[in-house]
C-alpha positions as CSV (number, residue, x, y, z in Angstrom):
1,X,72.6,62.8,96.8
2,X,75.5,65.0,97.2
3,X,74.6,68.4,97.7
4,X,77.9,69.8,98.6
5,X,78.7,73.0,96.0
6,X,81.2,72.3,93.5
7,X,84.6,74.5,93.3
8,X,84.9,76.5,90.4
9,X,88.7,76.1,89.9
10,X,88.8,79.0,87.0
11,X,88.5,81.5,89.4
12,X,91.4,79.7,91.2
13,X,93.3,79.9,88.0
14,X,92.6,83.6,87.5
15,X,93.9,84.3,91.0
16,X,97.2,81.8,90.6
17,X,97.6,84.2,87.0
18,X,97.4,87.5,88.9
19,X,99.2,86.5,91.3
20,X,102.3,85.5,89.9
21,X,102.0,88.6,88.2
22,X,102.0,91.1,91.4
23,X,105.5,89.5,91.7
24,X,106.5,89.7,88.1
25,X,105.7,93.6,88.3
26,X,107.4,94.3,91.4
27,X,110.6,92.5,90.2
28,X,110.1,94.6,87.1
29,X,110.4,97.7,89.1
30,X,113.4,96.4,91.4
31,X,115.6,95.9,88.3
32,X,117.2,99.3,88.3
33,X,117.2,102.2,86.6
34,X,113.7,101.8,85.9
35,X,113.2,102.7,82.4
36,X,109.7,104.1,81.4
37,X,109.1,103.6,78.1
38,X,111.1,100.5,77.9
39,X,109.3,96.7,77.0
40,X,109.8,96.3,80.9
41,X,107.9,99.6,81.7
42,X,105.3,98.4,78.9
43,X,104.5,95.5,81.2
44,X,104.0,97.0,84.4
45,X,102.0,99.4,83.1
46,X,99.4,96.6,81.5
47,X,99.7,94.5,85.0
48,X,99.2,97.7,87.0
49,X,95.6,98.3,85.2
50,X,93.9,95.4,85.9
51,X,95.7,92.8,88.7
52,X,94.7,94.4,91.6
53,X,91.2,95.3,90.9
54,X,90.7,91.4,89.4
55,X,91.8,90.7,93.0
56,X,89.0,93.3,94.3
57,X,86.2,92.2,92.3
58,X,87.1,88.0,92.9
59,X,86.9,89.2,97.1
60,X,83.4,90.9,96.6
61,X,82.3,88.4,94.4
62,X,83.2,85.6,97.8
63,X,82.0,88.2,99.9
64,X,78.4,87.4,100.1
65,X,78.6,86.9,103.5
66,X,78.9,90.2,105.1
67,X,78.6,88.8,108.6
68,X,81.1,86.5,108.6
69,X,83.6,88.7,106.3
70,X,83.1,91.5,109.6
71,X,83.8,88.7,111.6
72,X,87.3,87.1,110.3
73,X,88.7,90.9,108.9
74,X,90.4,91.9,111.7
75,X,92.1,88.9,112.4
76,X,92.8,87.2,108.5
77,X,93.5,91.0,106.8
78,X,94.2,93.8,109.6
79,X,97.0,91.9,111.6
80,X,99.0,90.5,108.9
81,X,99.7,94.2,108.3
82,X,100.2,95.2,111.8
83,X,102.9,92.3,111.4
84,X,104.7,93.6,108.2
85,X,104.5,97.2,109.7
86,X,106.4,95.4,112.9
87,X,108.8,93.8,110.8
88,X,109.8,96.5,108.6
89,X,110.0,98.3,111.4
90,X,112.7,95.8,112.8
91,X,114.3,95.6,110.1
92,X,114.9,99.2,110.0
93,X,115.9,99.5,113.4
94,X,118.6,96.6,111.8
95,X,120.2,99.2,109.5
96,X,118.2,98.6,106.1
97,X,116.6,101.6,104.4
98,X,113.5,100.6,104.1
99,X,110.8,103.4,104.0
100,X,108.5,103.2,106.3
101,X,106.0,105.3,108.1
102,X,103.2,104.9,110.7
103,X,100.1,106.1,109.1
104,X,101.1,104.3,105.2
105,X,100.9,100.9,105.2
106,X,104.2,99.2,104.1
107,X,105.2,98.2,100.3
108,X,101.9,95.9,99.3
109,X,99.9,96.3,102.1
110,X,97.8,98.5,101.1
111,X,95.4,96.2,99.2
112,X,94.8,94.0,102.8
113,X,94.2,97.1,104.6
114,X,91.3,98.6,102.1
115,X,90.2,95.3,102.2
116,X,89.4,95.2,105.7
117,X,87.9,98.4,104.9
118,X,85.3,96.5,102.8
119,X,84.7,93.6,104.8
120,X,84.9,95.0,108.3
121,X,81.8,98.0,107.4
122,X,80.1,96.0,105.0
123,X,77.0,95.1,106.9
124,X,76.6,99.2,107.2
125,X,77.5,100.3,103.8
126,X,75.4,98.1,101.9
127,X,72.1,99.9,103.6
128,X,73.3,103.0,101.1
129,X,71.1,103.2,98.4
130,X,72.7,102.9,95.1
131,X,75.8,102.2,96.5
132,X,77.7,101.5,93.4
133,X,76.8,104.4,91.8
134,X,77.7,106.7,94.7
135,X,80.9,105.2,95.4
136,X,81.9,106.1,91.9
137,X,81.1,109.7,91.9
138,X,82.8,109.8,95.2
139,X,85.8,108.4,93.7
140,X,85.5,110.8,90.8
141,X,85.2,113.2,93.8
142,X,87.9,112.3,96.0
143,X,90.8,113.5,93.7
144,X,89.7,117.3,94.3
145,X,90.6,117.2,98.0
146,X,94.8,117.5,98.1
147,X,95.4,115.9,101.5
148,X,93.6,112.3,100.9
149,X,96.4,110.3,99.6
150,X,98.2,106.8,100.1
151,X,98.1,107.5,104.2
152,X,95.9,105.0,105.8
153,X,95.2,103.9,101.9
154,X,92.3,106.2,102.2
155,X,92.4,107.4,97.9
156,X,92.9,103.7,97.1
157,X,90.4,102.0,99.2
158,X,87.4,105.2,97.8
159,X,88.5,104.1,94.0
160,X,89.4,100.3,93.9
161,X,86.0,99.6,96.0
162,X,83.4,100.1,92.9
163,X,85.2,96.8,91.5
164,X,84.7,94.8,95.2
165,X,81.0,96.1,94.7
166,X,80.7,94.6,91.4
167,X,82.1,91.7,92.8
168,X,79.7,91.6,95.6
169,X,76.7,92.4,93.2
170,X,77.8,90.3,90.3
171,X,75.6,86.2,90.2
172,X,76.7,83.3,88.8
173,X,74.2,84.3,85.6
174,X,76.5,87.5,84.8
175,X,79.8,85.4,85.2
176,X,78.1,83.0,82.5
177,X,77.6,86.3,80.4
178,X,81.0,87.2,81.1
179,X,82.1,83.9,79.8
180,X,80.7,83.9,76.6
181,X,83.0,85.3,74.2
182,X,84.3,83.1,71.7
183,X,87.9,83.2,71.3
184,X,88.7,85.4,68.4
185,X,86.7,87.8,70.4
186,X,88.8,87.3,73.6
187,X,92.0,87.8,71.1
188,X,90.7,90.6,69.2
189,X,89.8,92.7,72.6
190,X,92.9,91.8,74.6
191,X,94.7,93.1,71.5
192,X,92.6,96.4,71.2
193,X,93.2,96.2,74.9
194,X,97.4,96.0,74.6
195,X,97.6,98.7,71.7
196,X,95.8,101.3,73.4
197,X,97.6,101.1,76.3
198,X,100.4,101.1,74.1
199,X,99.4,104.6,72.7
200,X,98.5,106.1,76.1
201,X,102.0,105.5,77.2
202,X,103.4,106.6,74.5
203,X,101.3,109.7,74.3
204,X,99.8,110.6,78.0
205,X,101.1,114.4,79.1
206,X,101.4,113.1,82.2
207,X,103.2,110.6,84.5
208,X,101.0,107.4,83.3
209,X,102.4,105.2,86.1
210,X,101.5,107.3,89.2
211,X,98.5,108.1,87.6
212,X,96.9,104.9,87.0
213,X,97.7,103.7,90.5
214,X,94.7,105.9,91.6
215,X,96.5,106.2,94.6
216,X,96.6,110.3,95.2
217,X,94.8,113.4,94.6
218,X,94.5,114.5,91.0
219,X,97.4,117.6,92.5
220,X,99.2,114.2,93.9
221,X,99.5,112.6,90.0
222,X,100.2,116.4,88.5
223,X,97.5,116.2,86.5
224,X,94.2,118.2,85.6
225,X,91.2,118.0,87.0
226,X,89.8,117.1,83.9
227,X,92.5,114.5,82.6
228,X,91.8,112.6,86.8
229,X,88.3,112.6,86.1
230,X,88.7,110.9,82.0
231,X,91.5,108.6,83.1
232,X,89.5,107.3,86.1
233,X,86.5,106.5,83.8
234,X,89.2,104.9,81.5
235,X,90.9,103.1,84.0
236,X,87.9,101.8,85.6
237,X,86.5,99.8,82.2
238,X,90.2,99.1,81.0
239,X,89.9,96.9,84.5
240,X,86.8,95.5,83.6
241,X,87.8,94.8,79.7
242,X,90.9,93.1,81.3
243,X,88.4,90.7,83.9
244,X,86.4,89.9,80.8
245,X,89.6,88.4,78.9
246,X,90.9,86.7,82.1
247,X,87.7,84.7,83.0
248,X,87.1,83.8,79.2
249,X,90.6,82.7,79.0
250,X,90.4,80.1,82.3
251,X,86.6,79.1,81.6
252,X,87.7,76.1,80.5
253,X,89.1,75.4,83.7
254,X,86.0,75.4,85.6
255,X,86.5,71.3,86.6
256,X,90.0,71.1,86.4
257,X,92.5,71.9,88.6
258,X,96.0,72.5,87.7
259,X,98.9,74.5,88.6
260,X,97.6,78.4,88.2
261,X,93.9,76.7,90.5
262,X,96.6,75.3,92.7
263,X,98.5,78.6,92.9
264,X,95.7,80.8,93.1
265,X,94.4,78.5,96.3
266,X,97.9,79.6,98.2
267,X,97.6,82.7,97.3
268,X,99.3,84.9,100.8
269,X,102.5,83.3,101.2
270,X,103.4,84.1,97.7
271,X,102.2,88.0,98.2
272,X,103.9,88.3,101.6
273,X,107.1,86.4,101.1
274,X,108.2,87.6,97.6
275,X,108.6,91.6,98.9
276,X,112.2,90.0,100.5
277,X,113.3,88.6,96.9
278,X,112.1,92.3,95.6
279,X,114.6,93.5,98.2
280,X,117.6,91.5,97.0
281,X,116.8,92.3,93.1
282,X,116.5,96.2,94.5
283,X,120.2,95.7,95.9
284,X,122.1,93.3,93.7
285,X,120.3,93.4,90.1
286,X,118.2,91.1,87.9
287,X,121.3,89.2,87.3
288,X,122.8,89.6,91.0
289,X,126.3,90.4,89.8
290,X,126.5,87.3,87.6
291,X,124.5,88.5,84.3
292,X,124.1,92.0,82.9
293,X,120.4,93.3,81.3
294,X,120.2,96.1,79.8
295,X,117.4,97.6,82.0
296,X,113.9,97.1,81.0
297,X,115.3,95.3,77.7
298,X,113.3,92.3,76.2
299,X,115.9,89.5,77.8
300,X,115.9,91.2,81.2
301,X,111.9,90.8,81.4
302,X,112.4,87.4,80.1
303,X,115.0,86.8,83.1
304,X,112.3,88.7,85.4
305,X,109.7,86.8,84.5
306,X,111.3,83.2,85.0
307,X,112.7,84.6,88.5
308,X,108.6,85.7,89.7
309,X,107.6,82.0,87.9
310,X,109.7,80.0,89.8
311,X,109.4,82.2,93.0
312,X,105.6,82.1,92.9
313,X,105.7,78.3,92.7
314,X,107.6,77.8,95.2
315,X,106.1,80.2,97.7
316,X,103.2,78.1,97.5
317,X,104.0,75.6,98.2
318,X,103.6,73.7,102.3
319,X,106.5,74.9,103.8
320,X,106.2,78.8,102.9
321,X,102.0,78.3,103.5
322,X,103.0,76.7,107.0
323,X,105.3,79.8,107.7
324,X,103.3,82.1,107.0
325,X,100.4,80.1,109.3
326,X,103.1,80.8,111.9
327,X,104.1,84.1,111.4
328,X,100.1,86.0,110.5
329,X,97.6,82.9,112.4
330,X,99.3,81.0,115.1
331,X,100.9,84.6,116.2
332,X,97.3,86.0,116.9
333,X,96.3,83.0,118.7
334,X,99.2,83.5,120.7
335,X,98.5,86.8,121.5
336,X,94.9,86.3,122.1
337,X,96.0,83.9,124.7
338,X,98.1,85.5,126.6
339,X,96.3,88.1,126.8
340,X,92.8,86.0,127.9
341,X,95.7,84.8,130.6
342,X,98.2,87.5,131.5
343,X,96.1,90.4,130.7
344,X,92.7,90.0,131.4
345,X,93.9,88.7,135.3
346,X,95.9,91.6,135.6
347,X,93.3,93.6,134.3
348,X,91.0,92.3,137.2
349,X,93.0,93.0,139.9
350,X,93.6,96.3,139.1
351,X,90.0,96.8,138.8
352,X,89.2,95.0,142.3
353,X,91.5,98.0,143.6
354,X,89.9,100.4,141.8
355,X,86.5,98.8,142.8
356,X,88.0,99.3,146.4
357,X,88.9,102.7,146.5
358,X,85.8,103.9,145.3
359,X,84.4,102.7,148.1
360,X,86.0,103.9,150.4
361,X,85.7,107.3,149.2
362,X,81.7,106.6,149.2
363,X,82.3,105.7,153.1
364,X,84.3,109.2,153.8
């Protein structure tokens, strides 16, 4: 009898989706000037309130293990940031302008580094009673205090972590629940879903994109205490409403693989190597010289969105995934070895000489 667990590939698929959205937004935001309002500023707005925290909630919900998830963090989520850090560094030092600081992790990072947040204290956090609950409030909280903002990722790992928690807490029973919308009811609330964000854009007082990013104080978004408090509560179920469509739409993909499972499987080297393609889009344009969008126009997402397609394919495929094994895994087994024999030798000589001197201060 087999009694190996079978994969679920519709939470593959929902990962491949999201993913080759994160790509699709940022190339939305290269294409220059960035007009809000436009059908291009539409749709990074709507992949802005739910594709990261989809990505939150699917690592809590594989996160059962908090042991092991302390034990891997460091090296599978905390170095490949050191990395980028490094590299944007470098390439700095090379004469790009790329922004870069010490205590803000670089472009995308941010979601690896709370991440190991998560994993790395899990095993002590998940002692706190109502946990959930108190992270909320805290989040709720957080926005009062001016000086806890995007360094270290500290006002983003506080407010995305409710949806890793759900995640965490969330059975295979609830996902069934989840599931169980019919599909004029998945229509109907991804449609109520798309016009009110829609009217909130069109409407808001305030800079909707920062805000929604949930990334500074409520003084940071330059907005009230109030409007932080109601747009975090809104924010919070829009990103649940959004999950809900996303799992009903790939339920039926639960035994079969294809190419959003196979994308959502290869999932890194598409989120790491697509920042240099932002780059180039940042410098040259959508069309790179050749073709001229109007910015944010209907055929310049359409362009956008056929350039994050084909790059998100093709970043997962083996190559790109054996890069990035060389670049973020085979790099820390490198340094671990040199420094189990460079280091730690060195290290004991040293501390025979110390060991040494000690005594003979003892015998004087």
């Amino acid at each position: 009898m087999d009694l190996q667990k079978k994969r679920d590939y519709s939470f593959d698929a929902v990962r491949g989706f999201c993913m080759f959205l994160i790509p699709l937004q940022h190339f939305l935001a290269a294409d220059k000037p960035f007009v809000y309002g436009s059908v291009g500023g539409y749709l990074y707005l709507v992949i802005d309130l739910f594709v990261m925290q989809v990505f939150f909630f699917l690592s809590g919900y594989f996160s059962k293990n908090a042991a092991r998830g302390r034990q891997i963090a460091a090296g599978s989520l905390l170095w490949p940031v050191i990395v980028m850090w490094l590299a944007c560094g470098l390439v700095r030092v090379a004469g790009f302008a790329i922004p870069i600081r010490l205590y803000r992790p670089p472009y995308a990072m941010w979601f690896l580094l709370c991440l190991f947040y998560y994993r790395m204290f899990q095993t002590a956090y998940l002692k706190i009673p109502h946990l959930a609950g108190v992270v909320f409030v805290l989040g709720l909280l957080i926005g009062l205090v001016p000086f806890i903002g995007r360094d270290f990722a500290l006002a983003r790992a506080i407010n995305w972590m409710p949806y890793f928690l759900l995640g965490y807490y969330c059975q295979p029973a609830h996902i069934s629940r989840l599931r169980s919308l019919k599909g004029w009811q998945t229509a109907g609330l991804l449609a109520v879903l798309l016009g009110g964000i829609w009217l909130f854009l069109r409407y808001a007082a305030f800079d909707a994109y920062k805000a929604v990013q949930m990334a500074d104080s409520y003084a940071g978004m330059h907005v009230t205490v109030w409007q932080g408090i109601a747009l975090h509560i809104v924010v919070f179920f829009t990103g649940i409403a959004f999950l809900v469509v996303l799992l009903n739409l790939f339920k039926g993909r639960q035994d079969r693989p294809g190419l959003w499972s196979w994308i959502g499987q290869h999932t890194m080297p598409v989120y790491i190597f697509h920042l240099p393609v932002k780059y180039l889009l940042y410098r040259f344009g959508i069309g790179f010289g050749v073709l001229q969008f109007s910015a944010g126009s209907l055929p310049a997402c359409m362009c956008v969105a056929a350039l994050a397609f084909v790059v998100t394919v093709v970043l997962a495929t083996p190559p790109f995934n054996w890069l990035y094994d060389l670049l973020f895994v085979r790099s820390l087994a490198a340094l671990k070895w040199c420094a189990g024999h460079m280091l730690v030798p060195a290290g004991a000589v040293v501390q025979k000489v110390f060991d040494r001197g000690l005594k003979l201060l003892r015998l004087t």
